[in-house]
C-alpha positions in Angstrom: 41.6 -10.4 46.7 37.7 -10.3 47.6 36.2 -6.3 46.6 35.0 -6.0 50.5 37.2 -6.6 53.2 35.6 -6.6 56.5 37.3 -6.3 59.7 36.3 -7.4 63.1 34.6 -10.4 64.8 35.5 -13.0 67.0 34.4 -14.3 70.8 32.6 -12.3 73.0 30.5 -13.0 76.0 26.5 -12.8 76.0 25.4 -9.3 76.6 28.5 -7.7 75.0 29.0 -6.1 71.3 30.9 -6.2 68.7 31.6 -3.7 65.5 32.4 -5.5 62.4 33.4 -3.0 59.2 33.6 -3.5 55.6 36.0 -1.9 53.2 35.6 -1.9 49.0 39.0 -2.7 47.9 39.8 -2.7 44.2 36.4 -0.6 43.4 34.3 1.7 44.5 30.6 1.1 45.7 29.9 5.1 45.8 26.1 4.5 44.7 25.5 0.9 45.8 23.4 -0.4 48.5 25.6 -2.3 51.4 24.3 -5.3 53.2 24.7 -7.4 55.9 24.3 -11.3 55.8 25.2 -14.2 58.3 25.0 -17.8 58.6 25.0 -20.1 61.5 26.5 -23.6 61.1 23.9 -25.5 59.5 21.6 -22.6 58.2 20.4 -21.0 55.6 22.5 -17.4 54.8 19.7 -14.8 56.7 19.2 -11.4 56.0 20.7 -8.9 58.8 20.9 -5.3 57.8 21.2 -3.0 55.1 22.2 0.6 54.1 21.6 2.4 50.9 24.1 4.1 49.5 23.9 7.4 50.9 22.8 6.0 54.5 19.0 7.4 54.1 17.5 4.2 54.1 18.7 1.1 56.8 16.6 -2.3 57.0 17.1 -4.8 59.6 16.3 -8.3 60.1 14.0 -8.6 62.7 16.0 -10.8 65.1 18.4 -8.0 65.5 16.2 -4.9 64.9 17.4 -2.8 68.4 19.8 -4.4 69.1 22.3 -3.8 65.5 22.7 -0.5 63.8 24.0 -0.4 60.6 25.9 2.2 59.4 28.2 3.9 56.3 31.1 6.3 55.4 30.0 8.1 52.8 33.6 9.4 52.2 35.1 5.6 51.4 31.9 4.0 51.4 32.9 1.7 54.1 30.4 0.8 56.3 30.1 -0.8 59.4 27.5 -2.9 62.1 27.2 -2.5 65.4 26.1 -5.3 68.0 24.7 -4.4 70.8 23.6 -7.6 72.9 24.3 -10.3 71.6 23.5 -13.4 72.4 24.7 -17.3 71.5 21.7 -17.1 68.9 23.8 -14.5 66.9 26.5 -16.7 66.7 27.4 -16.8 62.6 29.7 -16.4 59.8 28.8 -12.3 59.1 29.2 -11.2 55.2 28.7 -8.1 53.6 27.7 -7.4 50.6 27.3 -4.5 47.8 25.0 -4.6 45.0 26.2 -3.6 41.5 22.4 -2.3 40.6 20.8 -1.5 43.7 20.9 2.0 45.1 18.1 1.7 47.9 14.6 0.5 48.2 13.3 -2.4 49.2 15.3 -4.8 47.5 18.5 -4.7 49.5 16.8 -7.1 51.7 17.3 -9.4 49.3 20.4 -11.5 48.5 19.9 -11.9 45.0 20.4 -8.0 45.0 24.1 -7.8 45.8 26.9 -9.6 43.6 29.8 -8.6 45.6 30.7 -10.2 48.8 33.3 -9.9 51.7 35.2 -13.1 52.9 33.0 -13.4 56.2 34.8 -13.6 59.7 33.2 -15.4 62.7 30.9 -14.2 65.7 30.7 -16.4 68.2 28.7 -15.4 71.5 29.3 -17.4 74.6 26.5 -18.2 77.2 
């Protein structure tokens, strides 16, 4: 079983939103920076949003800066993305992510700063 399980997704209109969440199953991720990556069919993985590991600290890409808010649990470290307006450009694969050595800071915008990654559902934003 993957050690993040997210939750969520699926078809929604432009203009609508969407909450996906991701869960740490099998560990815990108590002090690790949480991120948010997607890819659209025939791209490159892009950065989307991250939260360190006591929420203090968020980073958004800026295609969705506004519009998503990232957010955490601190209780069971589960955290979650809101999606506020979305359009057919938002369309993706969503994965998130926890970093076995990153805490906060700049880094987490990184991908090669998390090693743990959920299974990815669909988004998929309809004109």
């Amino acid at each position: 079983q993957a050690p993040l399980v997210e939750s969520g997704g699926g078809s929604v209109q432009a203009g609508g939103s969407q909450r996906l969440s991701c869960e740490p199953s099998g560990r815990t991720f108590t002090h690790s920076a949480m991120g948010w990556f997607r890819q659209a069919q025939g791209k490159e993985r892009e950065f989307v949003a991250a939260i360190s590991w006591n929420g203090g600290m968020t980073f958004y890409g800026d295609s969705v800066k506004g519009r998503f808010t990232d957010s955490r649990d601190i209780a069971n470290t589960t955290v979650h993305l809101l999606m506020n307006t979305l359009q057919p450009e938002d369309t993706a694969v969503y994965y998130c992510a926890a970093s076995s050595t990153l805490s906060t800071g700049w880094g987490m915008r990184a991908e090669r700063s998390y090693d743990y990654w959920g299974q990815g559902p669909q988004v998929t934003v309809s004109p």
